[in-house]
Backbone as ProteinMPNN parsed JSONL, in Angstrom:
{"seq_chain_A": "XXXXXXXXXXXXXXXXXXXXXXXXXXXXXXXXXXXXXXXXXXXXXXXXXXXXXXXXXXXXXXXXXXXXXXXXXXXXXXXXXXXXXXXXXXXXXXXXXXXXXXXXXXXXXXXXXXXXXXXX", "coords_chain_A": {"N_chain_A": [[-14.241, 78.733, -7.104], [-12.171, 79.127, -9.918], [-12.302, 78.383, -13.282], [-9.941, 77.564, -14.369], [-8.193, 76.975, -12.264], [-9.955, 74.692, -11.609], [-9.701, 73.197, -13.439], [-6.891, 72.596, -13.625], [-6.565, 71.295, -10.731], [-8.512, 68.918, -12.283], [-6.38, 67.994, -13.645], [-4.109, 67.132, -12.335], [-5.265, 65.354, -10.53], [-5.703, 63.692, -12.531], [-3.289, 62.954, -13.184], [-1.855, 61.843, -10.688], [-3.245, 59.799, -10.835], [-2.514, 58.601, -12.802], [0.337, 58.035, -12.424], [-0.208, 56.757, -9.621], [-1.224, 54.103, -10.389], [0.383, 52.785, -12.477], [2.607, 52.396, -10.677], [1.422, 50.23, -8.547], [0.505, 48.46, -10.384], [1.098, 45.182, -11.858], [2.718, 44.81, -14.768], [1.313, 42.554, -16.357], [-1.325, 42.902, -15.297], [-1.194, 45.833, -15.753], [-1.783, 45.492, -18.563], [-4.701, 44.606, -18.389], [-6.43, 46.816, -17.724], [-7.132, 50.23, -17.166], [-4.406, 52.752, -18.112], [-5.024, 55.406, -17.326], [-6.93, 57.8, -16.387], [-9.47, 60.676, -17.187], [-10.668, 63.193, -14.823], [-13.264, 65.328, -14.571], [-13.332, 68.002, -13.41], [-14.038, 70.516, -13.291], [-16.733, 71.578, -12.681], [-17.418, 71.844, -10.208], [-17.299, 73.452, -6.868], [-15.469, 73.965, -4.459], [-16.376, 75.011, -1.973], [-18.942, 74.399, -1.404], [-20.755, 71.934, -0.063], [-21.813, 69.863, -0.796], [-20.561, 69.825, -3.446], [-18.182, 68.543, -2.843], [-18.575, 66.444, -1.937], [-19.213, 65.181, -4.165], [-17.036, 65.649, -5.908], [-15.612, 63.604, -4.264], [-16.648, 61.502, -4.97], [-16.353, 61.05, -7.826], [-13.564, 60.991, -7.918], [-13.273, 58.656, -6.745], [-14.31, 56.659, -8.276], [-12.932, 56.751, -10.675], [-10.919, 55.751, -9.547], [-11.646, 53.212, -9.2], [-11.964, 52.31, -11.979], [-8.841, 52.731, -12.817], [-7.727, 50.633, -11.225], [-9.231, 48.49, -11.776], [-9.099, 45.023, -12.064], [-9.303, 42.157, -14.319], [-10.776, 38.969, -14.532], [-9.974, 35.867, -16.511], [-12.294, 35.217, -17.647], [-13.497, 37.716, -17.8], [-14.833, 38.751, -15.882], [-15.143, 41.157, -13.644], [-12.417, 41.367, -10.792], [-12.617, 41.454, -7.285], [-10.4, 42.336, -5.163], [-8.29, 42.178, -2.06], [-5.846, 43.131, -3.0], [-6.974, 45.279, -5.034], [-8.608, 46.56, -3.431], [-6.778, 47.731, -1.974], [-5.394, 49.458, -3.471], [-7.545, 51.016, -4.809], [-8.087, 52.426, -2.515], [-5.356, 53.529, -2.08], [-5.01, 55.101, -4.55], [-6.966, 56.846, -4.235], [-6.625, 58.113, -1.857], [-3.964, 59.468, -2.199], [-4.427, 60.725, -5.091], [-6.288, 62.885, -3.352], [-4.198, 63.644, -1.712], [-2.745, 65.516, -3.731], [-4.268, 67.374, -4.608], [-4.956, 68.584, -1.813], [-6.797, 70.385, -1.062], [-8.672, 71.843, 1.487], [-10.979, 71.435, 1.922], [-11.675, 69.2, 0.844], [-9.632, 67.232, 1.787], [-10.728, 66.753, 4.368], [-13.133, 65.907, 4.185], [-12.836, 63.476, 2.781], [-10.968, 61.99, 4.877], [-13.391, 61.893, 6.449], [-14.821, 59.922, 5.418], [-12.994, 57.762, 5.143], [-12.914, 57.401, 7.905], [-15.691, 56.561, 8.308], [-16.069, 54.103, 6.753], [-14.155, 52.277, 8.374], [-15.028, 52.319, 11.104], [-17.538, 50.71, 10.578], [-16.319, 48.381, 9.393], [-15.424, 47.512, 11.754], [-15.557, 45.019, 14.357], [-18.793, 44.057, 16.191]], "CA_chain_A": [[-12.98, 78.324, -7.679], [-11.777, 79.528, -11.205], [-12.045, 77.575, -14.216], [-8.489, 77.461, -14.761], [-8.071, 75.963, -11.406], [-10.124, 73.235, -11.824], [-8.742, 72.405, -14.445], [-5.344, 72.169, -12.887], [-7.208, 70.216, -10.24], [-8.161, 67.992, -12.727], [-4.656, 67.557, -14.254], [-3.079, 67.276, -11.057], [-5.586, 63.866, -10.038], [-5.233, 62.256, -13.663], [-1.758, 62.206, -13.284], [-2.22, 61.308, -9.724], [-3.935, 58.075, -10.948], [-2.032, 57.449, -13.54], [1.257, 57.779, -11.907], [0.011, 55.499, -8.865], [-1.444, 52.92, -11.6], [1.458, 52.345, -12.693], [3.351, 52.258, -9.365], [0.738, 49.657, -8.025], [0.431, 47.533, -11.286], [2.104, 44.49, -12.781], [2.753, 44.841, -16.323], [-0.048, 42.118, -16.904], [-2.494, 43.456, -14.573], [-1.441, 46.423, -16.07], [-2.702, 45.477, -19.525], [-5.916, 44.559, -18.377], [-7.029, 47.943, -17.301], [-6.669, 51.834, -18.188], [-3.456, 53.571, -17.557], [-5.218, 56.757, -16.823], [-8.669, 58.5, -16.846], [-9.886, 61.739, -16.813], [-11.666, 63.493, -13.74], [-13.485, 66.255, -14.662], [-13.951, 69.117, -12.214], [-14.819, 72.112, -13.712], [-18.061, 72.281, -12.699], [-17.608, 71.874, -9.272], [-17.039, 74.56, -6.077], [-14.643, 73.082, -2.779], [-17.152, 75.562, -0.813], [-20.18, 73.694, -1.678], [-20.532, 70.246, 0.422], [-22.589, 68.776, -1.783], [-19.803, 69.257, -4.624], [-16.8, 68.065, -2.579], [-18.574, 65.111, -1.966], [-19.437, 64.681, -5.691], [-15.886, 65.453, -6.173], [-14.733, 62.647, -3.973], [-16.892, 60.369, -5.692], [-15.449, 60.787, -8.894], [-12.127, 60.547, -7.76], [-13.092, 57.296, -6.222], [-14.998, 55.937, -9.964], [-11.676, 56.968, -11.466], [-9.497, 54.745, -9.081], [-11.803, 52.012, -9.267], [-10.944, 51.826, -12.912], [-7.518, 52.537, -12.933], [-7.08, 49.632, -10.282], [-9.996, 47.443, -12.154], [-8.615, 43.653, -12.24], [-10.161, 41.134, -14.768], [-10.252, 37.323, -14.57], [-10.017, 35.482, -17.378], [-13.739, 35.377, -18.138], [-13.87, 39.003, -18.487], [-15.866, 39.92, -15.021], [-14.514, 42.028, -12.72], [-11.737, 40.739, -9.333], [-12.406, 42.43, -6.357], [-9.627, 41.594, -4.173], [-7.546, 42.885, -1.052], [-5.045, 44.328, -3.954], [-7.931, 46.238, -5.865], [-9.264, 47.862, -2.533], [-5.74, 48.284, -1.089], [-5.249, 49.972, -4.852], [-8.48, 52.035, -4.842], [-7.53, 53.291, -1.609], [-4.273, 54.079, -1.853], [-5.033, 55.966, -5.425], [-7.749, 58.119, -4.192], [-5.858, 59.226, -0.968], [-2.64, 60.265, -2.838], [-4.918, 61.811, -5.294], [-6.982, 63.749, -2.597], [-3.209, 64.517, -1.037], [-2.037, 66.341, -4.394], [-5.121, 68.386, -4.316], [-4.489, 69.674, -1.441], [-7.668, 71.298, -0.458], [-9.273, 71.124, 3.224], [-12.71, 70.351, 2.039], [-11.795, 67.476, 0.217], [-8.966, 66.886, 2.643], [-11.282, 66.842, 5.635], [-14.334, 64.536, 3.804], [-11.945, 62.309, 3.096], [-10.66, 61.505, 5.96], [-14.307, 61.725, 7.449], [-15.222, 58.809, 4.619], [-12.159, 56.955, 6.088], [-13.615, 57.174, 9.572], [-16.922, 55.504, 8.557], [-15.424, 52.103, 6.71], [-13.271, 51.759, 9.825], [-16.135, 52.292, 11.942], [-18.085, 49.825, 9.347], [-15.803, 47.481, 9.365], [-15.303, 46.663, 13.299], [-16.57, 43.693, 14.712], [-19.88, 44.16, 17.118]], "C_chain_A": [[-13.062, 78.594, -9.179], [-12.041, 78.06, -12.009], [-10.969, 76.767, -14.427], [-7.876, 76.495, -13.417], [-8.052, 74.599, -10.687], [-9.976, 72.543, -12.564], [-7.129, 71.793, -14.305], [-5.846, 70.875, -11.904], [-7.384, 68.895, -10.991], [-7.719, 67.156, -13.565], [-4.145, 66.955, -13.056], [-3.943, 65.55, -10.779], [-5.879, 62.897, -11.182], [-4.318, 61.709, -13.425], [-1.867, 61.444, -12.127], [-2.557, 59.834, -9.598], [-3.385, 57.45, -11.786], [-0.436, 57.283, -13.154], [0.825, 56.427, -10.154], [-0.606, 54.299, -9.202], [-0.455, 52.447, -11.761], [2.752, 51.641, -11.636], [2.633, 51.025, -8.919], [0.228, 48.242, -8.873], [1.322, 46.694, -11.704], [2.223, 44.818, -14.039], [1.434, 43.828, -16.586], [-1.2, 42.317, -16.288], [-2.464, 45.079, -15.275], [-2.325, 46.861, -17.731], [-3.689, 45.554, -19.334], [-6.676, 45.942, -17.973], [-6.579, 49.403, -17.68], [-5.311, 52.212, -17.405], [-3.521, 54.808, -17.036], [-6.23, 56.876, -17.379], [-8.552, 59.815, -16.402], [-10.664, 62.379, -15.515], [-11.933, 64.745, -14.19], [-14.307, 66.82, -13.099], [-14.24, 70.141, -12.221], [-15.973, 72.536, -13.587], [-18.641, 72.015, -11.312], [-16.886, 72.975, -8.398], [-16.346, 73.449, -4.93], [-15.811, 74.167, -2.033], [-18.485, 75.496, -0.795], [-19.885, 72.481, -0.596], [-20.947, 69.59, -0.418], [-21.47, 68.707, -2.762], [-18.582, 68.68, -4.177], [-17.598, 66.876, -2.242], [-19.235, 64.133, -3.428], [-17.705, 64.702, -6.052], [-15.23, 64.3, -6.141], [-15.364, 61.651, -4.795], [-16.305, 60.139, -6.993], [-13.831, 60.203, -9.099], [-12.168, 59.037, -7.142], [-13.609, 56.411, -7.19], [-14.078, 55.686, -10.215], [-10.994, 55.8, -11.006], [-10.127, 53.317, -8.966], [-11.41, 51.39, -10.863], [-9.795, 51.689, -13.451], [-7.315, 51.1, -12.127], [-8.101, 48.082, -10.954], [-8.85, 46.327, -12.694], [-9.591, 42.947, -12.823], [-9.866, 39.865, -15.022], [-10.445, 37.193, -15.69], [-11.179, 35.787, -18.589], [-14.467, 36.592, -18.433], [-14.477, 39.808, -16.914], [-14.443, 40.357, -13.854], [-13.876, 41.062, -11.177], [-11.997, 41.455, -8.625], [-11.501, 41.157, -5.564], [-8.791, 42.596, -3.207], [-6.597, 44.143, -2.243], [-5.72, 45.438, -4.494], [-7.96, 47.061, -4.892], [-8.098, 48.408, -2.009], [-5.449, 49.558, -2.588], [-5.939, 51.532, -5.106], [-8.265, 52.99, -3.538], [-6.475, 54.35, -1.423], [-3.967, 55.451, -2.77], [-5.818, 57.156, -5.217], [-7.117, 58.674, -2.905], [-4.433, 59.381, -1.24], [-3.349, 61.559, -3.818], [-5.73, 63.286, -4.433], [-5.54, 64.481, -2.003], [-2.926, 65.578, -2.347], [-2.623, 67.445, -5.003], [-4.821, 69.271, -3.656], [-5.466, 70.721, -1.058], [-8.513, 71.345, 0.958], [-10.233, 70.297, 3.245], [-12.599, 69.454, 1.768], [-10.91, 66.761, 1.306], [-9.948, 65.781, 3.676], [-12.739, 65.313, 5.459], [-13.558, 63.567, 3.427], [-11.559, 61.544, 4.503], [-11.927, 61.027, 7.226], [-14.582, 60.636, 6.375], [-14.515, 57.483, 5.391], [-12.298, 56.384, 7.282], [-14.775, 56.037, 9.262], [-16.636, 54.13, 8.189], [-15.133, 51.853, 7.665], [-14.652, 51.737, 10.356], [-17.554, 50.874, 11.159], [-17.804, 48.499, 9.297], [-15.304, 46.654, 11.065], [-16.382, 45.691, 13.85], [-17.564, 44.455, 16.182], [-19.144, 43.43, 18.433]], "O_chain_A": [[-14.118, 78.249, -9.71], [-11.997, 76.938, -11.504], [-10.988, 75.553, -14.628], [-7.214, 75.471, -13.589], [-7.334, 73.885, -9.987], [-10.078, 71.319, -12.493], [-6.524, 70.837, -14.79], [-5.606, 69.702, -12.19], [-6.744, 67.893, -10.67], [-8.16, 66.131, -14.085], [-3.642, 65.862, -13.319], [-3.204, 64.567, -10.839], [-6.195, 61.714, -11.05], [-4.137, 60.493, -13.363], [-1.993, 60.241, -12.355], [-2.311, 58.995, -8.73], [-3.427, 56.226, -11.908], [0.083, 56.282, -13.649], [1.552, 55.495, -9.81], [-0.574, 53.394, -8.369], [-0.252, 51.441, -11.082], [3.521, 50.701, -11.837], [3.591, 50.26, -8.802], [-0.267, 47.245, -8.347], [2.421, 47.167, -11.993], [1.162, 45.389, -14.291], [0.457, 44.402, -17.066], [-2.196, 41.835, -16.827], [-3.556, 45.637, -15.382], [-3.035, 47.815, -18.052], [-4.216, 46.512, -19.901], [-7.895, 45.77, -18.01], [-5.674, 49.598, -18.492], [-5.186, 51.983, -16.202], [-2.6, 55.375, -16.447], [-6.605, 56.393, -18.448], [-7.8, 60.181, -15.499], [-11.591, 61.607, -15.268], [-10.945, 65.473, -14.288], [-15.152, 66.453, -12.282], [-14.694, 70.774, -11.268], [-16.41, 73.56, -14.114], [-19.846, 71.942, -11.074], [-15.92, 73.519, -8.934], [-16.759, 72.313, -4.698], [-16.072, 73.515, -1.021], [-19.189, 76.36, -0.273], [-18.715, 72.173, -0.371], [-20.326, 68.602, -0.809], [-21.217, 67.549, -3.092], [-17.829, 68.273, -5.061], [-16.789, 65.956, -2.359], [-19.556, 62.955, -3.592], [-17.206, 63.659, -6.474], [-14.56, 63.793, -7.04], [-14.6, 60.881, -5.377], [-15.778, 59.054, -7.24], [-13.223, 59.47, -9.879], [-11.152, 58.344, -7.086], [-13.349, 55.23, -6.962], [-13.803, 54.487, -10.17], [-10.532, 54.95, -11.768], [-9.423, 52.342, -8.701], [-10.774, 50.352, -11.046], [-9.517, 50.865, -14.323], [-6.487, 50.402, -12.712], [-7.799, 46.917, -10.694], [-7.952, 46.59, -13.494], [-10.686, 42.88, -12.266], [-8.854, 39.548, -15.646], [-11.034, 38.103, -16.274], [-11.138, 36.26, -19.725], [-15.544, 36.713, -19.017], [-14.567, 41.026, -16.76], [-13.331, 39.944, -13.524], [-14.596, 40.271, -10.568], [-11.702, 42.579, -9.032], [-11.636, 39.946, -5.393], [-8.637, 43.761, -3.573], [-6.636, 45.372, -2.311], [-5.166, 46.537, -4.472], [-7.513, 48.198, -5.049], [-8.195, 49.544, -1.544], [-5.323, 50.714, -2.185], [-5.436, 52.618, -5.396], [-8.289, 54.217, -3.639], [-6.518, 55.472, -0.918], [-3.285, 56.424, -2.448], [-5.589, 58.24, -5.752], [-7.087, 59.905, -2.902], [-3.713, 59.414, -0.241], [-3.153, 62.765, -3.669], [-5.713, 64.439, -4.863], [-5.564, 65.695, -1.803], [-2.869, 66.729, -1.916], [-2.043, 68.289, -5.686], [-4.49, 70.394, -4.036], [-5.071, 71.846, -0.75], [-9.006, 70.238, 1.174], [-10.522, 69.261, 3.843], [-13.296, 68.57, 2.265], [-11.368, 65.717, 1.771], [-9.933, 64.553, 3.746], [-13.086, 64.352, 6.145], [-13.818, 62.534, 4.044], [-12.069, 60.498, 4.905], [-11.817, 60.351, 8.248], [-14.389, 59.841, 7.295], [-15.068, 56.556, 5.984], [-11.958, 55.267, 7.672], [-14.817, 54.923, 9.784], [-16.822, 53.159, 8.922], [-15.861, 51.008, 8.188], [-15.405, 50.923, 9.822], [-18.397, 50.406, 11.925], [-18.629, 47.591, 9.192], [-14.956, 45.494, 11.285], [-17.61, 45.655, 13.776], [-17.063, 45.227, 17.0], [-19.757, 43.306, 19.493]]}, "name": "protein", "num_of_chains": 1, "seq": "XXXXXXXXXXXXXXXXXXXXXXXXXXXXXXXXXXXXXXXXXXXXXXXXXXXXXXXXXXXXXXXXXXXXXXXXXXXXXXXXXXXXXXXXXXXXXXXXXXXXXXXXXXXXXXXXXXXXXXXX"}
């Protein structure tokens, strides 16, 4: 993949995060946290595995701080909203990508929580 590409790439999942930040935030939840971060991807290949799943990780860093909630005391909320948040931001961003590989590990990431998360 071109330079120039991934660089569009990652234009295309800033905005991504910071348009569903905003969508997903109160105004005072939105103070507490960034309105948008960078993802750099320029130095990754979609026809690598190893870098589409470095990819996704980044894109999933990113949306944990766009969606980061802080209590009073400063430490970090995890709550249903955050993960419904972090979720929702990294598979919109992975949709406006738009590439299979990432597509496809995504959706195989998706599989394992579920699978993770069912009762014995």
């Amino acid at each position: 993949m071109s330079l120039r590409a991934n660089s569009v790439l990652g234009s295309i999942a800033a905005f991504s995060i910071l348009v569903v930040s905003s969508l997903l935030g109160t105004a005072a939840q939105a103070d507490a946290r960034p309105d948008q971060t960078t993802i750099h991807l320029g130095d990754l290949k979609l026809d690598r595995p190893a870098d589409v799943g470095v990819m996704y990780q980044r894109i999933n860093l990113a949306a944990e701080q766009v969606c980061r909630q802080r209590a009073l005391n400063g430490s970090d909320v995890i709550s249903p909203i955050h993960e419904h948040c972090v979720a929702d931001t990294v598979e919109k961003v992975v949709a406006s990508i738009n590439r299979a590989p990432l597509t496809a590990f995504s959706r195989q990431q998706k599989r394992m929580l579920v699978a993770s998360a069912a009762p014995f």
